[in-house]
N, C-alpha and C positions, 0 to 999 in steps of 0.2 A: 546545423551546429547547435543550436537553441534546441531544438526537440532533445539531441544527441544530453547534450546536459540536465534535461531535466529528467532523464532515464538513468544518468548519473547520481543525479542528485537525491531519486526515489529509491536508488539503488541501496545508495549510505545511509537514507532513512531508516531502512527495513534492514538493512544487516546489525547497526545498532541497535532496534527493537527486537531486535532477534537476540543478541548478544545480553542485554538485559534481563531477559525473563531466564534464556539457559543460566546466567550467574544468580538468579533468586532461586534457582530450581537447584542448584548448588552440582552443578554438571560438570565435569572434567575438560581441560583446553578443547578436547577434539569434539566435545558434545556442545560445545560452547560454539565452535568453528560451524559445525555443521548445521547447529537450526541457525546461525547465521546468514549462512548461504541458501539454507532452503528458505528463509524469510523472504530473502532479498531475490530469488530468481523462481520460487513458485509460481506467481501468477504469471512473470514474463513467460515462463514455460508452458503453461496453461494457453496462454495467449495464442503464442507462436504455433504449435500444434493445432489450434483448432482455423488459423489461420492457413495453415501447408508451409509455416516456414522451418525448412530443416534444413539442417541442423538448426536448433533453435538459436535465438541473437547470441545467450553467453557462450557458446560454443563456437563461436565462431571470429569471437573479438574478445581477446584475453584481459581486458581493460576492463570486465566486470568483475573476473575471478581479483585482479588485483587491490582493484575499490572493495570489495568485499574481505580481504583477507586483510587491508589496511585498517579498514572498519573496525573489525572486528579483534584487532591490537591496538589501536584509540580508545576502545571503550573497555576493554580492561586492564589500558594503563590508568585511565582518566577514571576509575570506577569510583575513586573516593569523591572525586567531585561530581560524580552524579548518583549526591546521596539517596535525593530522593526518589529513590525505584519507582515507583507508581508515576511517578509524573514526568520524569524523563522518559518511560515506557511509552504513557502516552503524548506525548510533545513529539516522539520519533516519526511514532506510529500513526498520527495524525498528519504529520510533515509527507511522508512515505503515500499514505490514500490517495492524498490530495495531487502528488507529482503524478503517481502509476495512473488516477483513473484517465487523465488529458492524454498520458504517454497508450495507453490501450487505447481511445478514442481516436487518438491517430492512425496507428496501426489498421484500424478498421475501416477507415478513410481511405486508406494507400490498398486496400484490398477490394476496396469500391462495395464496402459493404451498406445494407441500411441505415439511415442513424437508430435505428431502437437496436438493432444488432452490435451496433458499434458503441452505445451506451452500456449496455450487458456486459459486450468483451471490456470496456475499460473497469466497470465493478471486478470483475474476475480478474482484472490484472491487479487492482488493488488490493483485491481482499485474500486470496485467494492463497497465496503465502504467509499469511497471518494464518488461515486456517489452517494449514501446515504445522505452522509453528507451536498454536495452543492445543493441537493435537499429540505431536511427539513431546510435547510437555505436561501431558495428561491436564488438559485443561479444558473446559467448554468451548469454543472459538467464540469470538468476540461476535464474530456476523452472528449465532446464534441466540444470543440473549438480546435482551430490550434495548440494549443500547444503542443509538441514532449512529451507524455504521455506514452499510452497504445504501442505507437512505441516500444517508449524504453524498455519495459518489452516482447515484440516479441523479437527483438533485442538479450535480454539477453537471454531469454530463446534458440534463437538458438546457442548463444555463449556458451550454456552450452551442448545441443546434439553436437555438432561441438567436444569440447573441449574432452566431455564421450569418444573419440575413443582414445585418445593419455593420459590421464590422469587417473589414475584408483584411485585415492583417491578422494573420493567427497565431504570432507568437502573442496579441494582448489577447486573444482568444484563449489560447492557453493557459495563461495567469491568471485569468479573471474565472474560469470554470475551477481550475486549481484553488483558488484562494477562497472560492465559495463552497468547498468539498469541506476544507480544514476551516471555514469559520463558523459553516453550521456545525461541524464535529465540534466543535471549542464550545458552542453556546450550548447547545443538548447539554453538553456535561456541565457543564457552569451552571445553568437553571435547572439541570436536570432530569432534561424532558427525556421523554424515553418512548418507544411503542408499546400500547397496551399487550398485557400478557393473556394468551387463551386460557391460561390455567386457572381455576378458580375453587377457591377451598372449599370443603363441603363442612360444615358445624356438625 
């Protein structure tokens, strides 16, 4: 039930950050809906597939199409009060990494995968509808650029095989890998930090 929730919870993350950027991109209801849903069910689909689960999870429990479609009439009733685009964008979207990369970590667990495997699939669960999204939005993808991203959700996920040896309850397993995905995402952008870029201008 706790797992079940926080695949919930990542879900309504990433349909409102989906739902955001289509209303800056000035998109119609149905263009609005749709990179919603691909926000929110890209990497679980990514996941799911490369795992063997088919029909993938939202095809088969109509409880995500619902959270998605709810989603994404909340945030363009509520758009005036989330004036500020850029930081509602990312407060979703940070919220959303940090649930999917634990919710893929598990997934890979229950599949008796390796942890460096099961690290990867949670990054891909996270990220990986975002890169969806800033694609059909003719955007760079955010894992693309300098920004402390796909880090962050490595990051967590070692912070949670690290933690699996001394902690044997995994739902604080879960939050505590979760909460360290989204706080180094929050401090990168706060201070800044970013990874060096290979491009280097020539004079």
């Amino acid at each position: 039930m706790f797992f079940q929730t926080l695949d919930i919870l990542g879900t309504i993350a990433f349909a409102i950050s989906g739902v955001l950027v289509a209303m800056h991109k000035r998109m119609d209801p149905f263009g609005v809906l749709i990179i919603a849903f691909v926000t929110a069910v890209g990497g679980g689909t990514l996941r799911d597939v490369l795992v063997g689960i088919t029909p993938v999870s939202w095809m088969k429990n109509m409880t995500y199409v619902y959270v998605i479609m709810g989603s994404t009439v909340f945030a363009i009733v509520f758009r005036n009060q989330l004036k500020h685009l850029r930081r509602s964008l990312f407060l979703f979207d940070t919220l959303g990494i940090g649930l999917y990369t634990v919710v893929g970590i598990e997934t890979g667990l229950v599949a008796g995968l390796h942890p460096i495997i099961c690290i990867a699939l949670g990054t891909m669960t996270a990220c990986f509808g975002g890169v969806i999204r800033d694609i059909l939005s003719n955007d760079i993808p955010v894992i693309f650029r300098k920004e402390i991203y796909a880090t962050a959700c490595i990051v967590g996920g070692l912070t949670y095989f690290v933690l699996r040896e001394f902690l044997k309850d995994q739902n604080y397993l879960f939050v505590i890998a979760g909460l360290v995905v989204i706080a180094i995402r929050l401090l990168a952008v706060v201070f800044k930090i970013s990874l060096p870029s290979l491009y280097k201008s020539e004079d």
